[in-house]
C-alpha positions in Angstrom: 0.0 0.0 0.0 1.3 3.3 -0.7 2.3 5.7 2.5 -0.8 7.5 3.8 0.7 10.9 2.8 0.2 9.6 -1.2 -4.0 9.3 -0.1 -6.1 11.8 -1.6 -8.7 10.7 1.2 -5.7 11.3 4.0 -5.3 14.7 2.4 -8.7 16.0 2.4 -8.7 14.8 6.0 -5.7 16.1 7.0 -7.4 19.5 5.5 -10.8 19.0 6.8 -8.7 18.4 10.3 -7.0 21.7 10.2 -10.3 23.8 8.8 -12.1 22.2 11.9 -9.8 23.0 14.4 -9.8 26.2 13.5 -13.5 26.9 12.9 -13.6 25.4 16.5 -12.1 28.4 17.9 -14.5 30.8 16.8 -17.6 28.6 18.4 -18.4 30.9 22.2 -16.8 29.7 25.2 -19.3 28.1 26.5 -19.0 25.4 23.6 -15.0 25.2 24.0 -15.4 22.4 26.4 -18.3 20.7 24.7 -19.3 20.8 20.6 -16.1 22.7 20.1 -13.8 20.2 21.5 -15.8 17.1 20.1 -15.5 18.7 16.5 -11.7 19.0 17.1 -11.6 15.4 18.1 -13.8 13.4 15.2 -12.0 15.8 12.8 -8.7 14.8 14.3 -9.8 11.0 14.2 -10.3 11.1 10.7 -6.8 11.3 9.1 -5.2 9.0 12.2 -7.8 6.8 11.4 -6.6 6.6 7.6 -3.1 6.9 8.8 -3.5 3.8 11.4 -5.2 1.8 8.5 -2.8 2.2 5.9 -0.1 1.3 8.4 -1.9 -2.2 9.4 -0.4 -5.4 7.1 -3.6 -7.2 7.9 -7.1 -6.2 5.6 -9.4 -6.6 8.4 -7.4 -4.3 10.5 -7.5 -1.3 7.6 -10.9 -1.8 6.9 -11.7 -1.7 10.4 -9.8 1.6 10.8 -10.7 3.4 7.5 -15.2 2.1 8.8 -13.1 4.3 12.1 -13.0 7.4 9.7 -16.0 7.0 8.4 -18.0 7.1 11.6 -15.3 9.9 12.5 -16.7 12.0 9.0 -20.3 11.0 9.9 -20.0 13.2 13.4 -18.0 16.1 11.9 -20.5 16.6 9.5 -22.6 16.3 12.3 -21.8 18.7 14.1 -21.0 21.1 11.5 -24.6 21.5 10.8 -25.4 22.0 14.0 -22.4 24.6 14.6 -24.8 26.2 11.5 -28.1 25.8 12.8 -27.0 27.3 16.3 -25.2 30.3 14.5 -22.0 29.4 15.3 -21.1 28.8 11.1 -22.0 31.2 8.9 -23.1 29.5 5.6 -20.2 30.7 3.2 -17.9 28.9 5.7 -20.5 26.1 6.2 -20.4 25.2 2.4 -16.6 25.6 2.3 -15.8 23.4 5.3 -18.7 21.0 4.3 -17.1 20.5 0.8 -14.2 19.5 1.7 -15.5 17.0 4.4 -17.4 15.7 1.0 -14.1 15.6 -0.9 -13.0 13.6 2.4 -16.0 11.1 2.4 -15.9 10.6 -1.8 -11.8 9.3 -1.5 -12.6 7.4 1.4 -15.5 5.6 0.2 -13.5 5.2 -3.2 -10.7 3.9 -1.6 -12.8 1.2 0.6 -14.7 0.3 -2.7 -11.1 -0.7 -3.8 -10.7 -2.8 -1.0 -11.6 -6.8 -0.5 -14.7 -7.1 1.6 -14.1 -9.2 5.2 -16.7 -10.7 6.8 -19.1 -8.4 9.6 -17.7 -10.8 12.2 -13.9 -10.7 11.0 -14.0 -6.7 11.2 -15.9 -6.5 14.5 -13.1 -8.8 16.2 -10.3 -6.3 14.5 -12.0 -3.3 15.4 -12.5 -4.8 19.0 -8.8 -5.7 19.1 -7.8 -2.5 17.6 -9.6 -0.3 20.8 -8.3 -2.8 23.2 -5.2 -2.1 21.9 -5.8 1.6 22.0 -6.9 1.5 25.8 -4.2 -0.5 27.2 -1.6 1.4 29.2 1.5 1.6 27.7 4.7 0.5 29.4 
């Protein structure tokens, strides 16, 4: 597999990441700690997701982390609309930011269209092993 740089879906993550973080700021502080930071997050999950996929030698694992990103997108776009419908977006900046998360979705879903299916069961158990993995304290 090529490195996850080479990705035209790691890149409009990686984009949709940094537009995120930075619409983030502009949400009031009473949102810093709640929508604000759990826009920064998903965004942020969406490239490491792709990166941590690509990375993995075993199918199950990728496909278990790029589905990761793809739950990831589903919230940002999420909570971009309600970032909108609360006023915190304006709609110019909406439709920018929204694009790109589009861009991000298209390449992703492309790019797991590409891949060989694995069985429900098969991706549950590397997507279970893959947060265990995650959640274990490192030594």
């Amino acid at each position: 597999m090529p490195p996850y740089r080479n990705l035209n879906a790691w890149k409009h993550a990686q984009r949709l990441a940094v537009e995120c973080a930075k619409l983030a700021r502009g949400f009031p502080p009473y949102e810093q700690e709640a929508l604000a930071d759990e826009l920064r997050r998903s965004s942020y999950r969406v490239p490491i997701s792709i990166a941590d996929g690509i990375a993995r030698k075993d199918t199950r694992f990728c496909r278990a982390s790029f589905d990761n990103a793809r739950a990831a997108l589903a919230e940002v776009e999420t909570i971009l609309e309600i970032g909108r419908d609360l006023g915190y977006i304006d709609a110019s900046t909406y439709r920018r930011v929204e694009s790109v998360a589009t861009e991000a979705s298209k390449t992703l879903y492309g790019f797991l269209r590409k891949m060989p299916e694995v069985p429900a069961s098969a991706a549950r158990e590397a997507l279970a092993m893959t947060l265990r993995a995650q959640s274990a304290p490192s030594t």
